[in-house]
The first five atom37 places (N, CA, C, CB, O) and aatype in JSON, in Angstrom:
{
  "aatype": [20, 20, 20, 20, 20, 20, 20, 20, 20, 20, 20, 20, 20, 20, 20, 20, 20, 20, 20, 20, 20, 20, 20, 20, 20, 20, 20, 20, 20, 20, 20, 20, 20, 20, 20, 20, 20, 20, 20, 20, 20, 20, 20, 20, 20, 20, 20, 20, 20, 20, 20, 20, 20, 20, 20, 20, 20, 20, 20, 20, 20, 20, 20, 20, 20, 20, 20, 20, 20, 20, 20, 20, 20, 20, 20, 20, 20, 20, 20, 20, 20, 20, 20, 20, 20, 20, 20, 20, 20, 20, 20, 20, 20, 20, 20, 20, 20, 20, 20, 20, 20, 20, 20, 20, 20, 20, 20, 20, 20, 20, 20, 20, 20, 20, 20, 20, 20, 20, 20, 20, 20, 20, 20, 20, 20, 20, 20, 20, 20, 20, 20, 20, 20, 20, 20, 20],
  "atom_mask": [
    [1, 1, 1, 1, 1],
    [1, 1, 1, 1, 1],
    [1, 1, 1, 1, 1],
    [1, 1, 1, 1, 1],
    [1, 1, 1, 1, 1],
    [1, 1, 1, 1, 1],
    [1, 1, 1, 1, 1],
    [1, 1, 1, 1, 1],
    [1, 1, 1, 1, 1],
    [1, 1, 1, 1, 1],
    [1, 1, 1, 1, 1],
    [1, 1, 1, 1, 1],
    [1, 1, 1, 1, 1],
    [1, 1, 1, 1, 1],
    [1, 1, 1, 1, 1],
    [1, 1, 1, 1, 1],
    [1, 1, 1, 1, 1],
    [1, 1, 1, 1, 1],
    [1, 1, 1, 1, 1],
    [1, 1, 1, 1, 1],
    [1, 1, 1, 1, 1],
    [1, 1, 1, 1, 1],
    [1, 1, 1, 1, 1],
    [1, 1, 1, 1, 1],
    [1, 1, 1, 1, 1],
    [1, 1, 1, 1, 1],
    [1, 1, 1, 1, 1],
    [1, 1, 1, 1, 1],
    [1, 1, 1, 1, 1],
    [1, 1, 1, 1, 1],
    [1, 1, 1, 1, 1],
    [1, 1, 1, 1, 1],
    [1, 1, 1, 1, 1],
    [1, 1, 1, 1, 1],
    [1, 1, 1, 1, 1],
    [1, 1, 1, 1, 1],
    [1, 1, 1, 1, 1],
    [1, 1, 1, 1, 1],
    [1, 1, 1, 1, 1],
    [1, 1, 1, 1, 1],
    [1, 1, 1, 1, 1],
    [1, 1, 1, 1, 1],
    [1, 1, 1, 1, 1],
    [1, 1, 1, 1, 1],
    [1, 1, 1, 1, 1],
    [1, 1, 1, 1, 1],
    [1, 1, 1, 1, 1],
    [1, 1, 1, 1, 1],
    [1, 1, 1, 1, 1],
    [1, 1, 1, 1, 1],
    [1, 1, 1, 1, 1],
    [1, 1, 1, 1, 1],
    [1, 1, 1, 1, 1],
    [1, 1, 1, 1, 1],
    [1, 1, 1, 1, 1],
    [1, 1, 1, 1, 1],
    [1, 1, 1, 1, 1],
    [1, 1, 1, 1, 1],
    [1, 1, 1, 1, 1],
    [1, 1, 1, 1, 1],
    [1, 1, 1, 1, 1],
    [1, 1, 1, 1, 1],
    [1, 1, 1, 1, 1],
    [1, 1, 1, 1, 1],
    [1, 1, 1, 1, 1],
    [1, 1, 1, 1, 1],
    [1, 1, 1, 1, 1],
    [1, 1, 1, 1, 1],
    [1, 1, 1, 1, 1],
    [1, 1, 1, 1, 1],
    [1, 1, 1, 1, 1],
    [1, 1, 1, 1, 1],
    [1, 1, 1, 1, 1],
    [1, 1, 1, 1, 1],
    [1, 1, 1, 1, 1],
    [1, 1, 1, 1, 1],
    [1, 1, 1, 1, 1],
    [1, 1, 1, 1, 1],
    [1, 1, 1, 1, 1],
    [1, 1, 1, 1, 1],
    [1, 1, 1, 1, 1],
    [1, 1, 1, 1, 1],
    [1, 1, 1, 1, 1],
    [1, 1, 1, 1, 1],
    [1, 1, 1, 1, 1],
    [1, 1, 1, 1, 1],
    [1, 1, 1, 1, 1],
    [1, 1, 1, 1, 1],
    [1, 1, 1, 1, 1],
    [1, 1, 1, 1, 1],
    [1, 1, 1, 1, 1],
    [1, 1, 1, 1, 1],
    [1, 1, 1, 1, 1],
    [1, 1, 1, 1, 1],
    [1, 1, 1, 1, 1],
    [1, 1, 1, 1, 1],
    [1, 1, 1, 1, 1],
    [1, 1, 1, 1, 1],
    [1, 1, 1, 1, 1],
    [1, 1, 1, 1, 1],
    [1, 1, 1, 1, 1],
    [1, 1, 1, 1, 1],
    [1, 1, 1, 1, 1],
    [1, 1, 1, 1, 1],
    [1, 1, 1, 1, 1],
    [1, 1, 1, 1, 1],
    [1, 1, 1, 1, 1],
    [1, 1, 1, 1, 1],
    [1, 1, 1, 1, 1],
    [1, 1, 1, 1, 1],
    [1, 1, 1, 1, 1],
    [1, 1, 1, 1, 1],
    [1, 1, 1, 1, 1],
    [1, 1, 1, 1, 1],
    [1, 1, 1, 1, 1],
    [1, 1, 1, 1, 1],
    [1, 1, 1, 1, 1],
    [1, 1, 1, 1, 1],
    [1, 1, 1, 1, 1],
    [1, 1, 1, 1, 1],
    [1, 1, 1, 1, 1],
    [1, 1, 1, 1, 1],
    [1, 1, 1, 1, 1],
    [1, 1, 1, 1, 1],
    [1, 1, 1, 1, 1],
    [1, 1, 1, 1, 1],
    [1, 1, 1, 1, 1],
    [1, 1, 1, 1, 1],
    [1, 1, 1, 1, 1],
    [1, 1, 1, 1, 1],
    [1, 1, 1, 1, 1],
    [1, 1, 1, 1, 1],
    [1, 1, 1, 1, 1],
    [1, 1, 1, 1, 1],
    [1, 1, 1, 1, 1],
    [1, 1, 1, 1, 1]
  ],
  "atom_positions": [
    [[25.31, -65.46, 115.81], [25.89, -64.34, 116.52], [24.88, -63.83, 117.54], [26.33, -63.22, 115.55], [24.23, -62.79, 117.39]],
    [[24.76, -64.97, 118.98], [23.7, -64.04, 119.87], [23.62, -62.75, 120.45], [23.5, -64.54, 120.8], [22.69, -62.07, 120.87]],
    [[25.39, -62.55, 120.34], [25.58, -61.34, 121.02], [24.77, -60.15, 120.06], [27.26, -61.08, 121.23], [24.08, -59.29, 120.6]],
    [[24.96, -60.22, 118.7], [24.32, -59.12, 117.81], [22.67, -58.97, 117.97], [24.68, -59.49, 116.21], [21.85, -59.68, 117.4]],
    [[22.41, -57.9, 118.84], [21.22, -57.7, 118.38], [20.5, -56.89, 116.83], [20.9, -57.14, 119.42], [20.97, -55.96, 116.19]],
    [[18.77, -57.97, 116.52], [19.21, -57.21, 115.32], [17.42, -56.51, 115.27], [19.96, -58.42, 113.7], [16.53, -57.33, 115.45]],
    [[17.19, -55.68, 115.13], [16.17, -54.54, 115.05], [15.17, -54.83, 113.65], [17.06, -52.95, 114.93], [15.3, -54.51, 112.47]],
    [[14.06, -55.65, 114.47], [13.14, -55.89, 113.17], [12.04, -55.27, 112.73], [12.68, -56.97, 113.16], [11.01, -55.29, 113.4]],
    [[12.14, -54.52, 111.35], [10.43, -53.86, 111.66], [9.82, -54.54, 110.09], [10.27, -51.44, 111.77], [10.24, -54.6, 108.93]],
    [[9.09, -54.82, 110.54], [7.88, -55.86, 109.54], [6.15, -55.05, 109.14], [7.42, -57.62, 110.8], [5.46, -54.39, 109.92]],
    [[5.93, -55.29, 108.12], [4.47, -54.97, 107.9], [4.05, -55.02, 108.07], [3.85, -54.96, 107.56], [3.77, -56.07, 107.48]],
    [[2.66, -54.65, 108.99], [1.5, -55.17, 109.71], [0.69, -56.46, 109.19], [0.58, -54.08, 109.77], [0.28, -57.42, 109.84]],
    [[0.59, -56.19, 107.87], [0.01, -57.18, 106.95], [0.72, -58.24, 106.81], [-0.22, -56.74, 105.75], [1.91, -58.39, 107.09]],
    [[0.02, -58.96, 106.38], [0.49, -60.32, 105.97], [0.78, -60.32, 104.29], [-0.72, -61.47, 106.41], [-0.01, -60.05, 103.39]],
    [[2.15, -60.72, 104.24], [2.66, -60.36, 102.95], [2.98, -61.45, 102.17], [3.77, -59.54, 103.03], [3.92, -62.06, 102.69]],
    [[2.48, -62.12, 100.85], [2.77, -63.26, 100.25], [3.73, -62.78, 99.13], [1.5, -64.01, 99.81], [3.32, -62.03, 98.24]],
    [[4.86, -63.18, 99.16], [5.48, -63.15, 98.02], [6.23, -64.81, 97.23], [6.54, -62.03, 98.4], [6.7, -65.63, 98.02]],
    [[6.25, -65.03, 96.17], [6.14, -66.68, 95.47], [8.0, -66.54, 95.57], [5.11, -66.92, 93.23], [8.82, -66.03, 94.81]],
    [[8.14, -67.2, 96.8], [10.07, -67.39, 96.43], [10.43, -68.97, 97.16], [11.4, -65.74, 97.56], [9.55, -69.58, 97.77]],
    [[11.6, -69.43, 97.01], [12.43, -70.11, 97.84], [12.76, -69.48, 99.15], [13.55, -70.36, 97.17], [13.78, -68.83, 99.37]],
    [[11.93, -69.69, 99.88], [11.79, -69.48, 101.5], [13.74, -69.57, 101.54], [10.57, -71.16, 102.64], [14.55, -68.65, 101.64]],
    [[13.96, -71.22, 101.39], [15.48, -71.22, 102.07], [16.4, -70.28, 101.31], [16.22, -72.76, 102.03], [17.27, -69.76, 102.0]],
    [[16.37, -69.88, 99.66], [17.2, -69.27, 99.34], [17.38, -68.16, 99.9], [17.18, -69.21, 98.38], [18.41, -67.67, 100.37]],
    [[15.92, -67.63, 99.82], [15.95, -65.96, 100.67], [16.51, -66.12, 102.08], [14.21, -65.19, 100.94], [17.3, -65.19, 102.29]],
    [[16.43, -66.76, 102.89], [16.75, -66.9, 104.13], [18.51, -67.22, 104.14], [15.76, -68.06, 104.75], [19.3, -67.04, 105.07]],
    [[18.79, -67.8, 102.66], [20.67, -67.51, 102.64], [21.04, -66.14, 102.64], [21.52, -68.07, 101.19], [22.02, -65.68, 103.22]],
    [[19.95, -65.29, 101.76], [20.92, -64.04, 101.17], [20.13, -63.18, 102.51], [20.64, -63.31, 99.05], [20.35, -61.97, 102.4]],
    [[19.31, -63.51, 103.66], [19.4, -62.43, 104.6], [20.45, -63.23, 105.4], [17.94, -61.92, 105.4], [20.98, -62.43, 106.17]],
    [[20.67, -63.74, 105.47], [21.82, -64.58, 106.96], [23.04, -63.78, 106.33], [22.2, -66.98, 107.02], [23.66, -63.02, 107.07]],
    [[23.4, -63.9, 105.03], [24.58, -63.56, 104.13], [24.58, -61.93, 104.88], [24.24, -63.74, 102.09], [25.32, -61.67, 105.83]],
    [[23.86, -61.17, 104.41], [23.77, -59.52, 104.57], [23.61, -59.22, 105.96], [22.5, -58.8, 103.77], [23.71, -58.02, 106.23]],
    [[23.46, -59.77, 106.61], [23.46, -59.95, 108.23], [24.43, -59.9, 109.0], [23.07, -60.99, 108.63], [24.71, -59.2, 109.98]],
    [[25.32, -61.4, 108.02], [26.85, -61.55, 109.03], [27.45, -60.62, 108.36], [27.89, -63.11, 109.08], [28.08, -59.81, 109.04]],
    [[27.46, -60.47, 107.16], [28.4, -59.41, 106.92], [28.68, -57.69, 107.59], [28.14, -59.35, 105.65], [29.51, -56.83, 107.85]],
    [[27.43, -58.02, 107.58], [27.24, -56.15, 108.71], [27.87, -56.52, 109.84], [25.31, -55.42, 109.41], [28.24, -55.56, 110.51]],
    [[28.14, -57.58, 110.29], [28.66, -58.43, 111.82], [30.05, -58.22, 111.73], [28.34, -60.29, 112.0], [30.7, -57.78, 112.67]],
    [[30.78, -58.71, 110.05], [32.21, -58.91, 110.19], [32.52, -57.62, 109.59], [32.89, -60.25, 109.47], [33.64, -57.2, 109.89]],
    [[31.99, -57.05, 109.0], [32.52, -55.67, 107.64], [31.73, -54.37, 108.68], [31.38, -55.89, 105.28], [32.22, -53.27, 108.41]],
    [[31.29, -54.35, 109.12], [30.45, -52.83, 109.51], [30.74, -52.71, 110.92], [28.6, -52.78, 109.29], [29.87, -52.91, 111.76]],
    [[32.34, -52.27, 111.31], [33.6, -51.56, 112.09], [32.89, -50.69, 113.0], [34.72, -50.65, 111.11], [32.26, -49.76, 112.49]],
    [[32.87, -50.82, 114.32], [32.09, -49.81, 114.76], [30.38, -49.56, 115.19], [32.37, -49.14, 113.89], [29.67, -48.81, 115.85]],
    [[30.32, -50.78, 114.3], [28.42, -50.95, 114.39], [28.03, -50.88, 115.6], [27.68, -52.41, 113.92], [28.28, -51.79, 116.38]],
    [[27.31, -49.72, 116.0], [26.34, -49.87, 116.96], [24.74, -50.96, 116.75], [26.02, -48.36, 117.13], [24.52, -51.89, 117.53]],
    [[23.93, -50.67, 115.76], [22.82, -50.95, 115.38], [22.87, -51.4, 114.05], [22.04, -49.99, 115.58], [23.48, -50.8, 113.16]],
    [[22.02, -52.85, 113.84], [21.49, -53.37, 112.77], [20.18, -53.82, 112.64], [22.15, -54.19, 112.48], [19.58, -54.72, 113.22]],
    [[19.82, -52.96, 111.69], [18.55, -53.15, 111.33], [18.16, -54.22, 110.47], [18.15, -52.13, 110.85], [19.12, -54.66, 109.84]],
    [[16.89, -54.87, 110.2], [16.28, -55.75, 109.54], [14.83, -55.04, 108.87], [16.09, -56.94, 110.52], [13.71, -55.26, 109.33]],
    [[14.99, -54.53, 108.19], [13.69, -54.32, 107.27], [12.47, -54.62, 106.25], [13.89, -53.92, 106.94], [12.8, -54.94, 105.1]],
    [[11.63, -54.58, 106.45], [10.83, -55.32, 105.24], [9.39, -54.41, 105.05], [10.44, -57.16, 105.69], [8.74, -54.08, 106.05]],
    [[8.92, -54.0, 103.53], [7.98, -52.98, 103.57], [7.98, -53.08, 102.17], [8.28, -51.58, 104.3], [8.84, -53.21, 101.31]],
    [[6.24, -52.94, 102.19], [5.88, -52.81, 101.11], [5.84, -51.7, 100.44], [5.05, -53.23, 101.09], [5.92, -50.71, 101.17]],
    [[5.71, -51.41, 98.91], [6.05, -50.74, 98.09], [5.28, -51.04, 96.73], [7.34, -50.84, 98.12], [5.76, -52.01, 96.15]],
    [[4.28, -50.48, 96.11], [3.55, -50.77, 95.12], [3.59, -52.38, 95.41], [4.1, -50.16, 93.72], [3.52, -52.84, 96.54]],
    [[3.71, -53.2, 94.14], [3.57, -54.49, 94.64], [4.75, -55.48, 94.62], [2.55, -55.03, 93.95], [4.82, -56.53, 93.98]],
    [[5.88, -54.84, 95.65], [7.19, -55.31, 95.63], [6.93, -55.37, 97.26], [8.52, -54.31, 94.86], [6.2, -54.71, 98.0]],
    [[7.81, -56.4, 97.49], [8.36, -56.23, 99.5], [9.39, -55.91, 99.16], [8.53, -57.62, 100.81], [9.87, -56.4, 98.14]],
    [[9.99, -55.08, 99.81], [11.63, -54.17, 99.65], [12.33, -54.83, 101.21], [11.41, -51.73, 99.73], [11.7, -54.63, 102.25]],
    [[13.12, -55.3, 101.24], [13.95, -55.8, 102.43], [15.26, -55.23, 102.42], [14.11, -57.3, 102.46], [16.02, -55.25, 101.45]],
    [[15.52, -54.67, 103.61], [16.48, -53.71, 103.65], [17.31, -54.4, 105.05], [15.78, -52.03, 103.76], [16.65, -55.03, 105.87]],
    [[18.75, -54.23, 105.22], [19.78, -54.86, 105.61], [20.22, -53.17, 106.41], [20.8, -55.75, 104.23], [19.98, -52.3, 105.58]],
    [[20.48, -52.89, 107.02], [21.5, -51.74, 107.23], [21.69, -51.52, 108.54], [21.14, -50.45, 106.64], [20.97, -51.9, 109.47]],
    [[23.29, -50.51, 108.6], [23.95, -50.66, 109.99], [24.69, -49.06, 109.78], [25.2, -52.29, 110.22], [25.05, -48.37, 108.82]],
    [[24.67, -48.95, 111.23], [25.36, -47.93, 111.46], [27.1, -47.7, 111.48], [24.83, -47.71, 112.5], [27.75, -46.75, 111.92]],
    [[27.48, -48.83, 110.87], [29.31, -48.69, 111.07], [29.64, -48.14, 110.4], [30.3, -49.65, 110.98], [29.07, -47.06, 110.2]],
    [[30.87, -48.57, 109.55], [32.15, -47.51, 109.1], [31.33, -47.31, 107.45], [34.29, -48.46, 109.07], [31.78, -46.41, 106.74]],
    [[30.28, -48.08, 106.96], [30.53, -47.8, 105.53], [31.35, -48.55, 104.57], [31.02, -46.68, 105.48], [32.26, -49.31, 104.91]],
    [[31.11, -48.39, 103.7], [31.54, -48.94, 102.4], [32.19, -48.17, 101.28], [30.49, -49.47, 101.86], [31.6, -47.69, 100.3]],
    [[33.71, -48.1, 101.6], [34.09, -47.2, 100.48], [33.27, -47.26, 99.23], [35.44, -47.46, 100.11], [32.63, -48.26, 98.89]],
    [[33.33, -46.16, 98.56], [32.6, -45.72, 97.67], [33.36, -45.91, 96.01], [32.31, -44.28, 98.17], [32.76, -45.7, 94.96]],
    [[34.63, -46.3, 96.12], [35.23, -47.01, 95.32], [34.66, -48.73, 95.14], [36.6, -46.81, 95.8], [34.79, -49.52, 94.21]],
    [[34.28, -48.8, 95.93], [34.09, -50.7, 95.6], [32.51, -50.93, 95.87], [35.19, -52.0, 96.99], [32.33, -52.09, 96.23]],
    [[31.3, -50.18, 95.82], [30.4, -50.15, 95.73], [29.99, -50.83, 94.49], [30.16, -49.13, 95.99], [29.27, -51.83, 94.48]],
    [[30.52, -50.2, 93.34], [30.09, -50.99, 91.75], [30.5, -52.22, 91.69], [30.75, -50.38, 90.38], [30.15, -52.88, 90.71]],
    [[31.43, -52.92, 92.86], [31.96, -54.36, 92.4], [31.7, -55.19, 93.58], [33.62, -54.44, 91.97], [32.56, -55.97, 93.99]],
    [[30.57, -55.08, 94.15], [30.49, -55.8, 95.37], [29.28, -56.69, 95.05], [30.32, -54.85, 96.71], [28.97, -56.95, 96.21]],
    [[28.36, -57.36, 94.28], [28.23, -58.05, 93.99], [28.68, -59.07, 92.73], [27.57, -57.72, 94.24], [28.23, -60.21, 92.63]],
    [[29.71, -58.44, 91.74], [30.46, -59.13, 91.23], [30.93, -60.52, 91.7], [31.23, -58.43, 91.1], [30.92, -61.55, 91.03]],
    [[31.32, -60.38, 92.92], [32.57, -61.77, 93.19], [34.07, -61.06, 92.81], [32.26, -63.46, 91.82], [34.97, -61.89, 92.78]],
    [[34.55, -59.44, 92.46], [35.66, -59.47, 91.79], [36.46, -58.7, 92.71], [35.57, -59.0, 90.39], [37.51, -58.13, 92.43]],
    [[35.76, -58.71, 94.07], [36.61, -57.25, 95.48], [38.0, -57.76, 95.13], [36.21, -57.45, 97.9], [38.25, -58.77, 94.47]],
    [[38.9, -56.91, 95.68], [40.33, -56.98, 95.87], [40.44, -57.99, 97.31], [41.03, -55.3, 96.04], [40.31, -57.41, 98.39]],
    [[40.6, -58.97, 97.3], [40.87, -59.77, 98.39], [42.12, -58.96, 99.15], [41.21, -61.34, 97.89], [42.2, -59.3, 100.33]],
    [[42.94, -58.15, 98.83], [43.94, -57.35, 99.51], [43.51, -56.43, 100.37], [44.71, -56.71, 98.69], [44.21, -56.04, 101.3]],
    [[42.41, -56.02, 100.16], [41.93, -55.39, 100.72], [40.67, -54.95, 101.43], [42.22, -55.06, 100.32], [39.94, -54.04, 101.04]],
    [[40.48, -55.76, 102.62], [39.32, -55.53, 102.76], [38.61, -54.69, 104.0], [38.94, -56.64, 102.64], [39.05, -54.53, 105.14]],
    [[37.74, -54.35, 103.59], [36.63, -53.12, 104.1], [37.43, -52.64, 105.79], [34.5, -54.0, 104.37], [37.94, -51.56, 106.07]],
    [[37.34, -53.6, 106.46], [37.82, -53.19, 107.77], [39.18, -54.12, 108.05], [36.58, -53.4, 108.95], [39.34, -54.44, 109.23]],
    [[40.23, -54.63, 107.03], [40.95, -54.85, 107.55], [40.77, -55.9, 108.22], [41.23, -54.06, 107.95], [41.68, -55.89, 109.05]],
    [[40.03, -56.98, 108.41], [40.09, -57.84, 109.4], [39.56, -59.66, 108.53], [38.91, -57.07, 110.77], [39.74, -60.84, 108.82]],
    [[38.76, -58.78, 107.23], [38.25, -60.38, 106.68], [38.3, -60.13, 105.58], [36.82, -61.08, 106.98], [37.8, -59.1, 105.12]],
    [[39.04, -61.19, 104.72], [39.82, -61.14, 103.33], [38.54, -62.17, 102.2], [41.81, -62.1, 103.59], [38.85, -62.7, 101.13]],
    [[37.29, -62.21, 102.77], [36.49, -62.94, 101.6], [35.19, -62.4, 101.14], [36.19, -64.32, 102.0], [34.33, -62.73, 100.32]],
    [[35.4, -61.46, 101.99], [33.88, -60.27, 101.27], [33.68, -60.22, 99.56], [34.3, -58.18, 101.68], [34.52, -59.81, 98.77]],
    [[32.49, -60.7, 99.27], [32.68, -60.23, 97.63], [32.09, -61.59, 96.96], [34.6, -59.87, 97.04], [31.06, -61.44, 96.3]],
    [[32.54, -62.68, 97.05], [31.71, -63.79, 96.52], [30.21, -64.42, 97.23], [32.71, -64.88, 96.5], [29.42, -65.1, 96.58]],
    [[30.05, -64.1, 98.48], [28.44, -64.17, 98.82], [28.02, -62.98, 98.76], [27.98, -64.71, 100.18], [27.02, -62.89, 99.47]],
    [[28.22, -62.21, 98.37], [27.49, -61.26, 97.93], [27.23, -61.63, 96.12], [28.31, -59.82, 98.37], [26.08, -61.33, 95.8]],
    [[27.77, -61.98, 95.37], [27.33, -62.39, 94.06], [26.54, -63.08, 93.88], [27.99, -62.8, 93.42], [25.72, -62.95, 92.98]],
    [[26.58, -64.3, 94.96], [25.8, -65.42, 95.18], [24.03, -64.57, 95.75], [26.8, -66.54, 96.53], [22.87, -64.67, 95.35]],
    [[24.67, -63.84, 96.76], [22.88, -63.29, 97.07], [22.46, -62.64, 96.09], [22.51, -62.24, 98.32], [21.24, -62.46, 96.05]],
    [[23.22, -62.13, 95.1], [23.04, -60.85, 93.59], [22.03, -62.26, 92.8], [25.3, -60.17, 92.26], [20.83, -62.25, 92.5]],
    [[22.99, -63.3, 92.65], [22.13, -64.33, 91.49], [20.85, -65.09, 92.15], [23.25, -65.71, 90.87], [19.91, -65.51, 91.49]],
    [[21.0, -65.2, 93.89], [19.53, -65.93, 93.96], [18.55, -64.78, 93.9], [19.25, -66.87, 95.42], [17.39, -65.11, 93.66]],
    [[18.75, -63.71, 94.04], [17.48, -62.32, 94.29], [17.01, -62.0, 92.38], [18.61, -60.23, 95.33], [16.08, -61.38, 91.87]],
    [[18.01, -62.68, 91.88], [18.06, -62.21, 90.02], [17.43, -63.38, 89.9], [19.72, -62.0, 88.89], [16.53, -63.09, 89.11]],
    [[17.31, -64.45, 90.15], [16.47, -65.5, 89.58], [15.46, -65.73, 89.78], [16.74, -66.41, 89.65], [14.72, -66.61, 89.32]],
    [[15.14, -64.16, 91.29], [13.03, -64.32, 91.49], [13.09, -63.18, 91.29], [11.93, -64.79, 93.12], [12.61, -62.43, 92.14]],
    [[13.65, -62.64, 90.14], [13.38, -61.36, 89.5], [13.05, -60.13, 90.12], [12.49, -61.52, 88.74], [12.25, -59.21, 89.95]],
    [[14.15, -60.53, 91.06], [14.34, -59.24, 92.27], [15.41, -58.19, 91.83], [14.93, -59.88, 93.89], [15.74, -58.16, 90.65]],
    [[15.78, -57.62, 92.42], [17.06, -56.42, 91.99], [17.66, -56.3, 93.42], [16.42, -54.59, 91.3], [16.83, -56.06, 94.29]],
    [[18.92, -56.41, 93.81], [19.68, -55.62, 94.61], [20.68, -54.9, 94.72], [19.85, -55.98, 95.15], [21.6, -54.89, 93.9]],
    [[20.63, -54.34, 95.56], [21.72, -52.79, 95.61], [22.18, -52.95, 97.22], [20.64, -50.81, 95.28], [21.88, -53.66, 98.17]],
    [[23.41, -51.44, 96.82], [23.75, -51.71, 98.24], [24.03, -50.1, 98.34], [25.14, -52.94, 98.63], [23.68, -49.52, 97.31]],
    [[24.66, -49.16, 99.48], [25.08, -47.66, 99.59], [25.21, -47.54, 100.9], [24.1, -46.57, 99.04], [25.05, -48.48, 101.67]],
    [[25.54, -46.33, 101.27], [26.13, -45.92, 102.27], [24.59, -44.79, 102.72], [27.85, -45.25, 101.85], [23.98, -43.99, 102.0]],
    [[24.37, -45.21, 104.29], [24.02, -43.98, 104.44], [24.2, -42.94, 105.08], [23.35, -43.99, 104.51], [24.96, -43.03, 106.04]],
    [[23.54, -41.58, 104.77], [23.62, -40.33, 105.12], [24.12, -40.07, 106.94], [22.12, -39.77, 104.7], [24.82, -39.24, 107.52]],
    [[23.17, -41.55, 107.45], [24.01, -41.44, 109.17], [24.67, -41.61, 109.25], [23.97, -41.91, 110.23], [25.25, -41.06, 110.18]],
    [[25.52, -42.66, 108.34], [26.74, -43.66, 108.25], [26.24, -44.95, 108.7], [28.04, -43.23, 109.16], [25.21, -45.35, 109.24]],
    [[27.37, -45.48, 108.29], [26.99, -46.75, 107.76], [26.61, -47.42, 106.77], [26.46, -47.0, 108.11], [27.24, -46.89, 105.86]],
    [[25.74, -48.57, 106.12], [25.75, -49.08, 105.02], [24.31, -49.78, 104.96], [26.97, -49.91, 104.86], [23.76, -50.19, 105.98]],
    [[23.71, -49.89, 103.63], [22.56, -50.17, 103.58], [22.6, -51.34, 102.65], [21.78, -49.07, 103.26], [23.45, -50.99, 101.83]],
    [[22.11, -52.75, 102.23], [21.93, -53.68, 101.58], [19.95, -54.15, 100.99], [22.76, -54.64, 102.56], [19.18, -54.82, 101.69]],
    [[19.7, -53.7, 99.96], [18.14, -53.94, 99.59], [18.05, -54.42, 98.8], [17.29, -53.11, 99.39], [18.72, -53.97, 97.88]],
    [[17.31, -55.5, 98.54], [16.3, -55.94, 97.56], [15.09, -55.64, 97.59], [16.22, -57.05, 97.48], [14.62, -54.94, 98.49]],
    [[14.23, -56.22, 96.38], [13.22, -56.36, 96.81], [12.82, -57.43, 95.29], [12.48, -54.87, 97.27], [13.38, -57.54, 94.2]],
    [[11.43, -58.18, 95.96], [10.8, -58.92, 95.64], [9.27, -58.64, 95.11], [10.99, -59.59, 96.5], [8.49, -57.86, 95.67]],
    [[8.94, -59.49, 93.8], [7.29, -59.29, 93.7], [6.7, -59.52, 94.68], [6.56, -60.03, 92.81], [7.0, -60.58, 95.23]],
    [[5.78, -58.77, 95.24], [4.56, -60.07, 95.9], [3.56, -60.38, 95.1], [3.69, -59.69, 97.24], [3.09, -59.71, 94.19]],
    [[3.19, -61.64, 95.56], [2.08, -62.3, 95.12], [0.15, -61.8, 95.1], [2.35, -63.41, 95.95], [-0.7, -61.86, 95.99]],
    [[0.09, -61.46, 94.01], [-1.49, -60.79, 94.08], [-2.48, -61.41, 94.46], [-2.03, -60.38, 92.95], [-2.79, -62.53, 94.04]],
    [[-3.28, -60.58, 95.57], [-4.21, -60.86, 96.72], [-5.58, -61.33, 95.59], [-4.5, -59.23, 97.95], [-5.88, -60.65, 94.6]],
    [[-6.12, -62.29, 95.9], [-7.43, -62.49, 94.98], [-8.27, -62.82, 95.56], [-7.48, -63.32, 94.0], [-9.01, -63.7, 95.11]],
    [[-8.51, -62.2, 96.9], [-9.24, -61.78, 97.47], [-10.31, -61.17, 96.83], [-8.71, -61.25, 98.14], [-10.21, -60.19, 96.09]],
    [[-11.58, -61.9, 97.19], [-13.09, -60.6, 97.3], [-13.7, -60.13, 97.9], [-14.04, -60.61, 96.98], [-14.35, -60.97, 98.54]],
    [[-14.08, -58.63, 98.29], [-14.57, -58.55, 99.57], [-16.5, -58.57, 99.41], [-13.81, -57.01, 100.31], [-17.2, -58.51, 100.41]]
  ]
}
């Protein structure tokens, strides 16, 4: 999607965390297009990544319509109402999102998703990083 621009802010540092480069790179493409096809209205999408004790937290979020607040608890399930979806326009939201839920759960990541306070919708994980053993 060249037309989508997407707003990257990254850590100054150089950040090692022990994953499947390609898996992670499914479940950001995944949370990406979806802000593309589901987030109605989007002006701006952001791309985030920041450290946090010794986690990288990667954050997904856009300024569109939001995410009813009814189907928040079942959106990485795989179990959305295919009848109904978010903006009316794409009927398969809900199973890559389970799929990015189980590769982020198998490097013992956690993700979530919410609405925010500007509007719009936010998508995060985050990941261990890998400890610096470095001596100075």
């Amino acid at each position: 999607y060249p037309s989508q621009k997407v707003i990257v802010r990254l850590p100054e540092d150089f950040v090692r965390i022990p994953m499947d480069a390609m898996l992670i790179q499914q479940v950001l493409m995944n949370l990406l297009e979806n802000a593309v096809f589901h987030a109605h209205g989007m002006q701006n999408l952001w791309l985030t990544v920041e450290t946090l004790g010794k986690s990288a937290v990667f954050t997904v979020a856009d300024d569109g319509c939001g995410i009813p607040e009814e189907r928040l608890p079942y959106l990485f399930t795989g179990l959305l109402d295919s009848e109904a979806p978010v903006d009316s326009s794409r009927y398969n939201m809900g199973i890559g999102l389970s799929v990015c839920s189980t590769i982020i759960k198998a490097h013992g990541g956690e993700i979530c998703a919410g609405n925010r306070k500007e509007g719009g919708s936010y998508f995060r994980f985050a990941l261990e990083m890998e400890e610096s053993n470095d001596v100075e």
